[in-house]
N, C-alpha and C positions, 0 to 999 in steps of 0.2 A: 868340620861338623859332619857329622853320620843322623843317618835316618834316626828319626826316636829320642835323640840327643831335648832337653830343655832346655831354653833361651830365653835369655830378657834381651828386648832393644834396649842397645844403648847411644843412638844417635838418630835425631829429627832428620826430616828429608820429608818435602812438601807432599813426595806422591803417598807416604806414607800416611802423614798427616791427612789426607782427599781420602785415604781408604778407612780412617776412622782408627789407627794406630796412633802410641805416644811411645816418647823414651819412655822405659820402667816395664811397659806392656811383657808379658811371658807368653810364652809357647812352645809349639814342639813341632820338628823340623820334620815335614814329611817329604821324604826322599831324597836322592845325592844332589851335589853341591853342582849345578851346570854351569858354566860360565861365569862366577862367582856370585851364583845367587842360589838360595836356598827357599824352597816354599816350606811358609812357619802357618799353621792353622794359631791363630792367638787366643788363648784362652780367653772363654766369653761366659754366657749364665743361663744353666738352664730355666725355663719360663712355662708355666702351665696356662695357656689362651686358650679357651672355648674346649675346654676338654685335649688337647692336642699341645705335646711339648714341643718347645722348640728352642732354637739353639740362639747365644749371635757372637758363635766364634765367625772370626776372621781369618781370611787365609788369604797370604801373601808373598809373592815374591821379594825377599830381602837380600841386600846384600850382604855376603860373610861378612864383611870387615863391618856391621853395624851392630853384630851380636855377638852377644858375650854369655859364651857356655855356664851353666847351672850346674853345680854340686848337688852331688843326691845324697 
């Protein structure tokens, strides 16, 4: 996987699950692959509170071998 690349999980893993990710979830890999792990920001929603947008993507350290590259 390369920077920018889209991704769905495709495998549960607890710490995962603790950070608020599921299998199915998508995102986009920001930065190279370190020791077989890739940080994915997970697409979230943006939200208008109090005047002031905001976000609740996720971003997470994933293992390669749990994601599975997106066709564009």
């Amino acid at each position: 996987m390369k920077q920018l690349d889209r991704v769905r999980l495709i495998r549960e893993r607890a710490a995962y699950t603790q950070a608020g990710v599921k299998a199915g979830d998508t995102g986009i890999v920001m930065g190279e692959n370190r020791c077989g792990y890739c940080l994915v920001y997970f697409d979230g929603e943006i939200v208008l509170r109090d005047g002031i947008y905001q976000t609740s993507e996720i971003d997470l350290a994933v293992r390669e071998e749990d994601l599975a590259l997106l066709e564009e």
